[in-house]
C-alpha positions in Angstrom: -12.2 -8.2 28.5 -12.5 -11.6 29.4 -12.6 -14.4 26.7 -16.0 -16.8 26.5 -15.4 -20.2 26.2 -15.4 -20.7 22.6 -17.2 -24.2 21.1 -13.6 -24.7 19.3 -12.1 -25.0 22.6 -14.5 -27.6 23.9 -13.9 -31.2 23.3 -16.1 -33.8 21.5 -17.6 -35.3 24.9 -18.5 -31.7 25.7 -20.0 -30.7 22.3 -22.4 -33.7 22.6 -23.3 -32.8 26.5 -24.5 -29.3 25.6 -27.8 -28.3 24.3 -29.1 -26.4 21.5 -29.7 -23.8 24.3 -25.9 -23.9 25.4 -24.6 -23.9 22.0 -26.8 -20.4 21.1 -25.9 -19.1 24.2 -21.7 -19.6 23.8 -22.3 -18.4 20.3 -24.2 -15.2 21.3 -21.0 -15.2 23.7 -18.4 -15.1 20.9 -20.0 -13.0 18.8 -20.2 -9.9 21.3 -16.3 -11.0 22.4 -15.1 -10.7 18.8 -17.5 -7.2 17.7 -16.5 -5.7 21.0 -12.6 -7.0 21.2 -10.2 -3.7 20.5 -8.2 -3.9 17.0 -6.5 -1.9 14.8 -6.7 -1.4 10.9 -4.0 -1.6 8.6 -5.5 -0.4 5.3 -3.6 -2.1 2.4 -1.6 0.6 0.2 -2.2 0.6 -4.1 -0.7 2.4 -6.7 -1.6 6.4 -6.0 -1.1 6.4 -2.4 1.0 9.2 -0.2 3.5 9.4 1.7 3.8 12.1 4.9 6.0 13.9 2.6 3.2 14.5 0.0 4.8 12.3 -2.7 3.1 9.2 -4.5 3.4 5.5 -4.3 3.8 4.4 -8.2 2.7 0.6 -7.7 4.8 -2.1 -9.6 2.0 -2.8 -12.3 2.0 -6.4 -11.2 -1.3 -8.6 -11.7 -2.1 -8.3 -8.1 -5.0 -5.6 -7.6 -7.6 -3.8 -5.9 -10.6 -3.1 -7.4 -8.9 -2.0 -10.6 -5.3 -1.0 -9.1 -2.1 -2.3 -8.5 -1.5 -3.3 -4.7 2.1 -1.7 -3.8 4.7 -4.1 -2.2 7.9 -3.7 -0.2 10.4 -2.3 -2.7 8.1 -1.0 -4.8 8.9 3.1 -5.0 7.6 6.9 -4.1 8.6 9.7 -6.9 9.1 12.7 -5.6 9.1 16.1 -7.3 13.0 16.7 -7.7 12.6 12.9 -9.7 14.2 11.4 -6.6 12.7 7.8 -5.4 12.5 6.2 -2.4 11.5 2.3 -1.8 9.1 1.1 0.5 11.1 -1.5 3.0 8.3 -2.4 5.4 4.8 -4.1 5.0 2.5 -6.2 6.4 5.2 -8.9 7.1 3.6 -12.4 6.8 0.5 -11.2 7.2 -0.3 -10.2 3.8 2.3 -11.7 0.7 2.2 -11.8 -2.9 4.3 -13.9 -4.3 7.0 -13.4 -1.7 6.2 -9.9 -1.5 5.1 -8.2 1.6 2.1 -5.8 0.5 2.4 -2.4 1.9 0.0 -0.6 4.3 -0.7 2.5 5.6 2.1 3.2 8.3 4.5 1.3 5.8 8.0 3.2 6.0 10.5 4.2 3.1 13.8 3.9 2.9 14.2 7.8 3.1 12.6 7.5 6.7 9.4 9.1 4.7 5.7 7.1 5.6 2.6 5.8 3.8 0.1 8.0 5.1 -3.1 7.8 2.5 -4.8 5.4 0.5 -7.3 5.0 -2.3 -8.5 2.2 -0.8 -10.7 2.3 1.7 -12.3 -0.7 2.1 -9.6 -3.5 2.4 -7.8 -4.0 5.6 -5.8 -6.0 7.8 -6.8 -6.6 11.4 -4.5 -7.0 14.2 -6.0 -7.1 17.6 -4.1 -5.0 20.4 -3.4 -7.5 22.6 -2.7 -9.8 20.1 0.6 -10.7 18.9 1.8 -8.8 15.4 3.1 -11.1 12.9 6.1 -12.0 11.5 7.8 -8.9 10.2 4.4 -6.7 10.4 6.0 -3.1 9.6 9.4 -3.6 10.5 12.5 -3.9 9.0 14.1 -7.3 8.1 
């Protein structure tokens, strides 16, 4: 997919040559680039989520939350069954902090080699665009 030429790109001279024709028609332009553009969703993790391994994400009970319920961060923790925990050591990097804190997505890893599979939320996400660059730290180790 190629990219329009956006009105951002454009420079004052050539903002003031176009006409209100132009300008509708590079909008119109960007608009079907960006709804049609290929991206990914990174659904943001809360307190109640699962892990591959069927076990539960207890949320830190900071302020931060989501329609009612704690956002999980890196080192926040899964219980499992046996009473064993695991921490969550990846997240959405710089993308998405709180208060230094990377929050925690779907596809976030534990440090057990367990995964964030399932969310109660549904309706927050983070979108990265495939053949855009991830950012700093997006589910990865530090």
């Amino acid at each position: 997919m190629t990219s329009p030429t956006f009105l951002r790109d454009l420079s004052y001279e050539q903002l003031q040559d176009l006409s209100e024709n132009d300008i509708q028609q590079i909008l119109n332009a960007e608009n079907l680039y960006w709804q049609n553009k290929p991206f990914t969703k990174y659904y943001i993790a809360v307190n109640g989520a699962k892990t591959k391994n069927g076990e539960l994400i207890r949320a830190s009970g900071h302020h931060s939350k989501l329609n009612g319920i704690s956002l999980a961060l890196v080192g926040d923790e899964a219980i499992y069954a046996d009473g064993t925990t695991a921490k969550i050591i990846t997240g959405a990097g710089e993308a998405l902090t709180i208060e230094g804190q990377s929050v925690a997505l779907i596809g976030s890893r534990l440090d057990n080699n367990d995964e964030i599979i399932e969310s109660p939320n549904k309706s927050v996400y983070i979108c990265i665009y495939n053949d855009g660059p991830k950012p700093l730290d997006f589910l990865n180790n530090k």
